[in-house]
N, C-alpha and C positions, 0 to 999 in steps of 0.2 A: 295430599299431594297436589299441590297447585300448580306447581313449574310444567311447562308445557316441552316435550324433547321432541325432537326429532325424530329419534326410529328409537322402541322399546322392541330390545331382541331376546326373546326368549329360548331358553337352553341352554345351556355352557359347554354343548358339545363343541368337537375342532370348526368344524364351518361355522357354524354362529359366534365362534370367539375370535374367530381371524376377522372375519366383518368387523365385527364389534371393534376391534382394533383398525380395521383399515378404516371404518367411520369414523370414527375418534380425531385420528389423524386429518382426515379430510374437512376435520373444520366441525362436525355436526355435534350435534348432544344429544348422546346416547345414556341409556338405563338397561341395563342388563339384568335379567329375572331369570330363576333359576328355582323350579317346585325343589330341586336334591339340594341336599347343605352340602354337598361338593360340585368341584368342576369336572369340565366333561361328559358327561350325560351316556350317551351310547359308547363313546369313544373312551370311556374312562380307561384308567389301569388301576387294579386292582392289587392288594395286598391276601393274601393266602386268608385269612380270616373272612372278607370283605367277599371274596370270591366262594368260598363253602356257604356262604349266609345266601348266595347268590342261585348257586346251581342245588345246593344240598339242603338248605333249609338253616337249621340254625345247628346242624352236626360242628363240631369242632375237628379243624381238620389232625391229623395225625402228628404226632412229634418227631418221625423219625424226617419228617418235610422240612426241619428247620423250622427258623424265626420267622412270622407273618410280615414281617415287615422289611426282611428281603426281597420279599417278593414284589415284580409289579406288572402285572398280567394284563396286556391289553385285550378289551374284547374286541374292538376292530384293527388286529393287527394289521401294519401297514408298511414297509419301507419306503425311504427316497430317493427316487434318482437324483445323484450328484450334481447332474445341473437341470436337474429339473425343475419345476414354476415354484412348487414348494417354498423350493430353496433359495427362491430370485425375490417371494414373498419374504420371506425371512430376515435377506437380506438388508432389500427395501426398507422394511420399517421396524430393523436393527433389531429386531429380535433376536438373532441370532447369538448376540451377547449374552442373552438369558440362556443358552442353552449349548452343550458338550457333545459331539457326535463322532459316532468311530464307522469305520468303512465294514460292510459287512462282508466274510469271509468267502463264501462260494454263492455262485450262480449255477444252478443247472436245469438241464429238461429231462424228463420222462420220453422213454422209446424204446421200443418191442420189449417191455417189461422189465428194463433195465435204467436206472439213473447216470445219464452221461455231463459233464460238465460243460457248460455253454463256452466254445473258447475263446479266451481271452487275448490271444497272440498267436502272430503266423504258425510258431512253433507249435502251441497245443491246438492250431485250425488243420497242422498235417497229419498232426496224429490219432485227432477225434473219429471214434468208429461211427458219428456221427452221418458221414457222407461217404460214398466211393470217391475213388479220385476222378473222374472223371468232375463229378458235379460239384466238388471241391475245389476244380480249374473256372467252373462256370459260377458259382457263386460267388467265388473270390471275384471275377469279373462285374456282378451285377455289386457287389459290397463298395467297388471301386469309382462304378457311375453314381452310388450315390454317394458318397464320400465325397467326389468332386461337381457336384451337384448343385448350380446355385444358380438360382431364381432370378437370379436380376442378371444372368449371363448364358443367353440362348448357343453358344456353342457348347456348353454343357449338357445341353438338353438331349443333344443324339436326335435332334427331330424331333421329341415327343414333348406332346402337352401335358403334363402331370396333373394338369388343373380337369381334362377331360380324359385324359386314355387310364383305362381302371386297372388297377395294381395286378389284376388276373392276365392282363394283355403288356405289360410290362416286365411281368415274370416269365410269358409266355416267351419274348426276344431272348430270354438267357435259356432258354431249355433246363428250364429247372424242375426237377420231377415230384412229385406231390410231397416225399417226406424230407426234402430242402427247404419246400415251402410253407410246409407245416413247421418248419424249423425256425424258419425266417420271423412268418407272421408272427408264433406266437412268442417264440422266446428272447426276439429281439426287437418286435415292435411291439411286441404283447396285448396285441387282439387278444381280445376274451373269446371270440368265435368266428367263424368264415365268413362274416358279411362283408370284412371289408375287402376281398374277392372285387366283387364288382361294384365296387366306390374309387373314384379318384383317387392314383396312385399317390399323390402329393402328399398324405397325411400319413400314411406308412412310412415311405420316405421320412418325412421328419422326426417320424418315432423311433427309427434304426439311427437315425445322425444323433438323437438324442442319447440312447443306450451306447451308443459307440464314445460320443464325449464325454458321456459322464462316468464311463469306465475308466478314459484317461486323466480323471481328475485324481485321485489317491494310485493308479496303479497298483491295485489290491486285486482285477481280476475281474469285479462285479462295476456294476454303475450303481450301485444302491450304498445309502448312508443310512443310519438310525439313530437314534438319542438316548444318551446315555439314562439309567431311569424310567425306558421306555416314554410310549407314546401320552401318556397321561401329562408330562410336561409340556406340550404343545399350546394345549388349550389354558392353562394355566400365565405362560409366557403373554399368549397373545392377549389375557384379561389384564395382566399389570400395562402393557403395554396402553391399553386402554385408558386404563386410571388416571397413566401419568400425563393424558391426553385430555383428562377432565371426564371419562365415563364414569358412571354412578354404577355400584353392583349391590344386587341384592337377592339373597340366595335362601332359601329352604321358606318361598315364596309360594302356599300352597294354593290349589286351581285357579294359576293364572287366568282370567278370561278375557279374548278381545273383545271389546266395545264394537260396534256398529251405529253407524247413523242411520237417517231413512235411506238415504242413496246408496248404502251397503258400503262406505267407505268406511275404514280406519278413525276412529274417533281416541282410542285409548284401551289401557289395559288395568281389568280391576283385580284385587286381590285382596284377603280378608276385608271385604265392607270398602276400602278404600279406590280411589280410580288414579290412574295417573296418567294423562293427557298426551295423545304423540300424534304426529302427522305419518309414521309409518313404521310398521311392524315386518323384523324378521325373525323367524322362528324352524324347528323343525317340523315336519309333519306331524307329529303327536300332538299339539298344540292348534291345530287345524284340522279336526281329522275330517271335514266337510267340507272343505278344499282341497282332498290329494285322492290319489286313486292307487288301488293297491298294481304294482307290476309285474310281482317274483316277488318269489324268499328266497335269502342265504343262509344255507348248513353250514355250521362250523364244528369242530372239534379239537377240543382244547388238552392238552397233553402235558402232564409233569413227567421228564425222563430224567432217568440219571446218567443218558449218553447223548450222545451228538444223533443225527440223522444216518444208517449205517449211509457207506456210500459216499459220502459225501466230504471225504479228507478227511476225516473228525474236526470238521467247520464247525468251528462255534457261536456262526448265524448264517445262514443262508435260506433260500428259496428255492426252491423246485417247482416247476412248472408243470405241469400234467395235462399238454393238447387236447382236446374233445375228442379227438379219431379217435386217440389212445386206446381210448376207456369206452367208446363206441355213444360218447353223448353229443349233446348238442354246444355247451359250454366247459370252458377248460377248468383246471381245479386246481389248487393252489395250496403247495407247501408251505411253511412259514416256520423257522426256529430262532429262539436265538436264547442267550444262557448270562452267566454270571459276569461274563464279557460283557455285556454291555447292562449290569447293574441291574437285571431285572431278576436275578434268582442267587440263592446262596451259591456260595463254590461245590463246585462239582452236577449242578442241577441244568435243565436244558427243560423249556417252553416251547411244546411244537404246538402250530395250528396248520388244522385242517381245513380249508375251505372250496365251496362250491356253489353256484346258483343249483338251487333245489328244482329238480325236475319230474319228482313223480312225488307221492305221498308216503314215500320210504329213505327221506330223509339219511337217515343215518345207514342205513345199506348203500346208500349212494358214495357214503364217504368211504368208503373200504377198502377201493382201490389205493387211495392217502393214506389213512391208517394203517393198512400191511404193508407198508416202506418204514414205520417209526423204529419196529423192533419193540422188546416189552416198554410197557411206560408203568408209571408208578400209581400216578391216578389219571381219569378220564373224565371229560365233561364234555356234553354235547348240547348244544345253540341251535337256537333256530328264527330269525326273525324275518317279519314281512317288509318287502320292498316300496314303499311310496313315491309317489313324483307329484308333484303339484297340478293342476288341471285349471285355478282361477289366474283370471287378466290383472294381473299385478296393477295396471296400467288404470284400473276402473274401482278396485277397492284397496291399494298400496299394501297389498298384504304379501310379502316376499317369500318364497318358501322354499327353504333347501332339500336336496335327492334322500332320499336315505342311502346311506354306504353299501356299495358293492361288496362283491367278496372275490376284487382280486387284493392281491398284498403289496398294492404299489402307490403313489398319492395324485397318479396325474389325473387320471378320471373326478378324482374331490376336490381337486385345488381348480379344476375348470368350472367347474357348479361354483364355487365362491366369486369366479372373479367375472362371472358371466352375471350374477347376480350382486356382484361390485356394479356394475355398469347399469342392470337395470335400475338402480336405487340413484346412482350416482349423475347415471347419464356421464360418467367420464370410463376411458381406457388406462387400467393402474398402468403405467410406466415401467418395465419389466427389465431397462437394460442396465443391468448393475455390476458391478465388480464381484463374480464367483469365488474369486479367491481368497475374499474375506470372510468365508466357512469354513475352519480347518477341522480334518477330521483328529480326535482325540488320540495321544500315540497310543502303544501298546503298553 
């Protein structure tokens, strides 16, 4: 290997392959390594066979489950908001043509032990046992200031600085009482937990203008979109996209290792006996594990049903939220289903996940609150991976290093790690203003 690239990014998970395409684009010459003979790495989705070999060993799974290759089981499920970065990435750099997406059926939240639907319209905001009416007059009100809300026009302001007055003292002017706010933050700005309390109002704000437009994109109810095939098609998309940019791929590429100079910079990445030359490597944390630092684990629990989520319309994908008070923890926990509707299980079959930042060493007791909402399920599998974050000066050894994935079920927290690490690589801001309408979601 003589040729000298630009960034050699390892792992074929969803963030290293949207790079991979967004440097492609951007001019550079990229090589892409990958130790798995497939794409997607953590992110994959699975086929029913791929998946027992996975959690069970090498059992074969059961016949009455159907064909394995109905199936396509993501391990880091995820939906998108409709207009969200995702989907502006998508856009951008016409991926979007690779890929089919249907609007997901119900949104909802967890409260006092009951699943209520998040509403979607004045009409189901009057009849949600969600709020008394009083604070269903006040909220509507505070829904209304941010709605007309805009930045570059201080008579909308009401006085306040959103860049300095914290979303705690912002909520405090509507007299909204703890479970409107709990209401607010998590199921339509979707904090994962109360810290953004006392952090500048302004990013909340933009997280509710987000969930509010992107529910009006399909008028389905939710602001969330999915791809048909499940999420395994993402990282896949964003590889061709690559190629046809001039990236190089090469996959079931075993103990990649980065090269080092004396100055502890990026020299290259060798594999069987061979080196291949780059002035800058991005990978995920497993590939450096002497540059990341562990931060939390995510529980997850994976579900084959033969029903919908009770509760829940018999939606044939939805989300559920489950606030931290709820449940008496520190982070929120996260429903996730979706079925033969959107191409990921045979007719009649439904894939729930269970998710949660792990907070004590009983993992799977933690998830029980989530799982005693499924109703019976057919088979069960239970996850559990360590969280990383990078800790080295990109800037001193060009070594890029992506989050390892949350465990909420939504894409904006992972498309900010890419495009924040777009920029440190690039030193440019990708260009986000694109025409949303050129995503439709797939009819029924």
């Amino acid at each position: 290997m003589d040729e000298e690239y630009d960034v050699i990014v390892l792992g074929t998970g969803l963030k290293e392959c949207i790079l991979s395409g967004l440097l492609s684009v951007n001019g550079l010459k990229v090589l892409h390594m990958d130790r798995n003979n497939y794409y997607g790495g953590e992110s994959a989705s699975l086929n029913l066979v791929q998946l027992w070999k996975r959690f069970r060993g090498n059992d074969k799974p059961p016949a009455h489950l159907g064909s394995s290759r109905d199936y396509n089981v993501d391990l880091i499920p995820k939906f998108m908001m409709a207009n969200g970065t995702l989907v502006r990435v998508l856009i951008h750099t016409d991926v979007s043509k690779y890929l089919y997406f249907k609007a997901v059926d119900g949104s909802y939240v967890y409260n006092k032990g009951k699943i209520h639907k998040v509403p979607a319209t004045d009409m189901e905001a009057r009849k949600s046992s969600l709020m008394g009416m009083f604070q269903k007059l006040r909220a509507l009100k505070f829904l209304t200031y941010v709605q007309n809300y805009n930045a570059n026009d201080p008579k909308t302001h009401e006085g306040m600085d959103l860049t300095r007055v914290t979303t705690r003292n912002l909520i405090a002017k509507y007299r909204l009482d703890d479970n409107t706010v709990e209401f607010i933050g998590h199921a339509l700005a979707l904090h994962r937990d109360d810290l953004y309390l006392n952090e500048p109002a302004l990013d909340t704000v933009k997280r509710m203008r987000l969930y509010v437009e992107s529910c009006e994109r399909f008028q389905g109810g939710t602001p969330y979109i999915y791809p048909l095939y499940g999420l395994g098609e993402l990282p896949e998309a964003f590889a061709r996209l690559s190629a046809v940019y001039g990236g190089t791929y090469m996959l079931n590429k075993p103990e990649c290792k980065v090269k080092f100079n004396e100055e502890g910079r990026v020299v290259g990445v060798m594999s069987e006996g061979e080196t291949a030359k780059c002035k800058k490597v991005v990978c995920d944390p497993s590939y450096l594990p002497n540059k990341v630092r562990k931060v939390g684990r995510v529980a997850r629990a994976i579900a084959i049903m033969s029903h919908p989520i009770p509760n829940t319309n018999d939606s044939h994908s939805v989300q559920v939220i489950l606030p931290q008070k709820q449940l008496g923890r520190k982070s929120d926990m996260y429903l996730f289903c979706c079925s033969y509707a959107h191409i990921v299980a045979p007719k009649g079959k439904f894939i729930a996940f269970v998710s949660t930042e792990a907070e004590t060493d009983h993992p799977q007791t933690e998830l029980k609150p989530g799982i005693n909402l499924l109703g019976p399920v057919d088979e069960i599998f239970f996850d559990i991976y360590d969280r990383y974050e990078p800790f080295n000066e990109p800037s001193l050894d060009n070594c890029f290093i992506s989050k390892s994935y949350d465990a909420t079920t939504h894409f904006e927290s992972t498309i900010m790690d890419v495009l924040n690490m777009y920029t440190w690589i690039t030193g440019k801001v990708l260009d986000l203003s694109v025409d949303l309408s050129s995503v439709i979601a797939a009819e029924e």
